[in-house]
C-alpha positions as CSV (number, residue, x, y, z in Angstrom):
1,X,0.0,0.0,0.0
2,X,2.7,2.7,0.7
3,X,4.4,1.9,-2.8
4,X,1.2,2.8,-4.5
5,X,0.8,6.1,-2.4
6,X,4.2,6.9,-3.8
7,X,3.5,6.5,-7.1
8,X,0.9,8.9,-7.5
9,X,2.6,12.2,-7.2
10,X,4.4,11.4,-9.6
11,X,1.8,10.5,-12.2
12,X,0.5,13.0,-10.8
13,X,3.6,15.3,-12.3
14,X,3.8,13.7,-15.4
15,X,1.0,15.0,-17.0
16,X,2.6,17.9,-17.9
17,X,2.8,19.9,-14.5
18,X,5.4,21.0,-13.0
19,X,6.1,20.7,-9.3
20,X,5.3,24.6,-7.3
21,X,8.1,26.2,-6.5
22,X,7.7,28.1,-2.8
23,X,7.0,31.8,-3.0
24,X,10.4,31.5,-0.5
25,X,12.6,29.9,-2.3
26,X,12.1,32.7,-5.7
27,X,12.2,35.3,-2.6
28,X,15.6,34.0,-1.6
29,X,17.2,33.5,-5.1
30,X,16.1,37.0,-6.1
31,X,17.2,38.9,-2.9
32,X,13.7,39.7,-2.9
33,X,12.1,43.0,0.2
34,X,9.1,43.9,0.5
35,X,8.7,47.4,-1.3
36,X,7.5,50.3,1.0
37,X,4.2,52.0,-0.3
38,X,3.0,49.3,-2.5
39,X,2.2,45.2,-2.8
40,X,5.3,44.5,-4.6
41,X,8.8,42.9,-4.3
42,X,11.9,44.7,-5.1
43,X,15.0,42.9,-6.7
44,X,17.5,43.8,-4.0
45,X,16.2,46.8,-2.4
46,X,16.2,48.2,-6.2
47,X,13.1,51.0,-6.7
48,X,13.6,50.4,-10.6
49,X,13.8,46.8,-10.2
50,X,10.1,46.0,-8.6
51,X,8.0,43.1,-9.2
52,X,4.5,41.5,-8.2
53,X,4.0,40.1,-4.6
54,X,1.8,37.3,-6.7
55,X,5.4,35.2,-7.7
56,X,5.4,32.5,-10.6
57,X,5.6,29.5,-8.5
58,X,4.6,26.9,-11.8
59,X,5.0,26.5,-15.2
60,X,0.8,27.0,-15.0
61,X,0.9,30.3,-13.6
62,X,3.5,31.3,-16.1
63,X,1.5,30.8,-19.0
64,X,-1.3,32.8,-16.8
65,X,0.4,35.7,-16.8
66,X,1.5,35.3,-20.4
67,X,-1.4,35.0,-21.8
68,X,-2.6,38.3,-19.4
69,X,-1.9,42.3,-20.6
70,X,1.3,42.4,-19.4
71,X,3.1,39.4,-20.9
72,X,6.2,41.4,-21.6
73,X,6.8,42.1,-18.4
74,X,7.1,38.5,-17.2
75,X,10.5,37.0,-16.4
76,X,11.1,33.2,-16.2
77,X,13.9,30.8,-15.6
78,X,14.5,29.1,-19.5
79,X,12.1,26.3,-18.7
80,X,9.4,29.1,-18.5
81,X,8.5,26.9,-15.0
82,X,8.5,29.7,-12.3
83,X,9.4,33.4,-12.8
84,X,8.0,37.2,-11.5
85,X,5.9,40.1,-13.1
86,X,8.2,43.2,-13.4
87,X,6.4,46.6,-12.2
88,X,7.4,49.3,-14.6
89,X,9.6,51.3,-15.2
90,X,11.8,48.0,-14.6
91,X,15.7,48.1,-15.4
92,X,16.2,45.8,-18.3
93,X,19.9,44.7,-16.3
94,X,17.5,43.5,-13.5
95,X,15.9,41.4,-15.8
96,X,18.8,39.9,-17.0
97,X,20.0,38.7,-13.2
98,X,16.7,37.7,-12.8
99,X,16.9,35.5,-15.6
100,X,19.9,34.0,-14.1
101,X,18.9,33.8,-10.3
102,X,15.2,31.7,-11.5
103,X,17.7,29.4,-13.4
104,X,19.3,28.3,-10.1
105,X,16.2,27.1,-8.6
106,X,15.7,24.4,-11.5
């Protein structure tokens, strides 16, 4: 009986969803605060380098925002499986780290 509990997560999994990444674990990789004024993250204290509280924790949620207004403002790891929603006006060299930091958590 415990072998077949096992299993199922990761049928689950393999129907083409990714596992959630916690919203810690982006917080930590990005050097994510808690801006001042406003529900938002900010990339290392950075004013110009702000992003959505609501964090990219699946490949699901990714495509949500995609698929929303503001599609060019989402950053992802290459796997497009976890990422953040930039706030404008967003400094495209904070993109590029971020690009790099989400590719660590894969």
């Amino acid at each position: 009986m415990a072998a077949a509990v096992g299993v199922v997560p990761a049928v689950a999994l393999g129907c083409g969803e990714s596992a959630a990444v916690p919203d810690s674990e982006i917080v930590s990789a990005l050097d994510l605060e808690r801006s001042p004024g406003g529900p938002a993250y900010s990339i290392g204290g950075d004013p110009f380098c702000e992003v959505s509280d609501d964090l990219l924790n699946d490949s699901d949620e990714v495509e949500v925002a995609r698929d929303g207004s503001g599609s060019d403002l989402v950053i992802t790891d290459p796997d497009e499986s976890v990422g953040v929603q930039a706030v404008p006006p967003f400094d495209p060299l904070c993109a590029r780290q971020a690009r790099r930091d989400l590719e660590q958590l894969e």
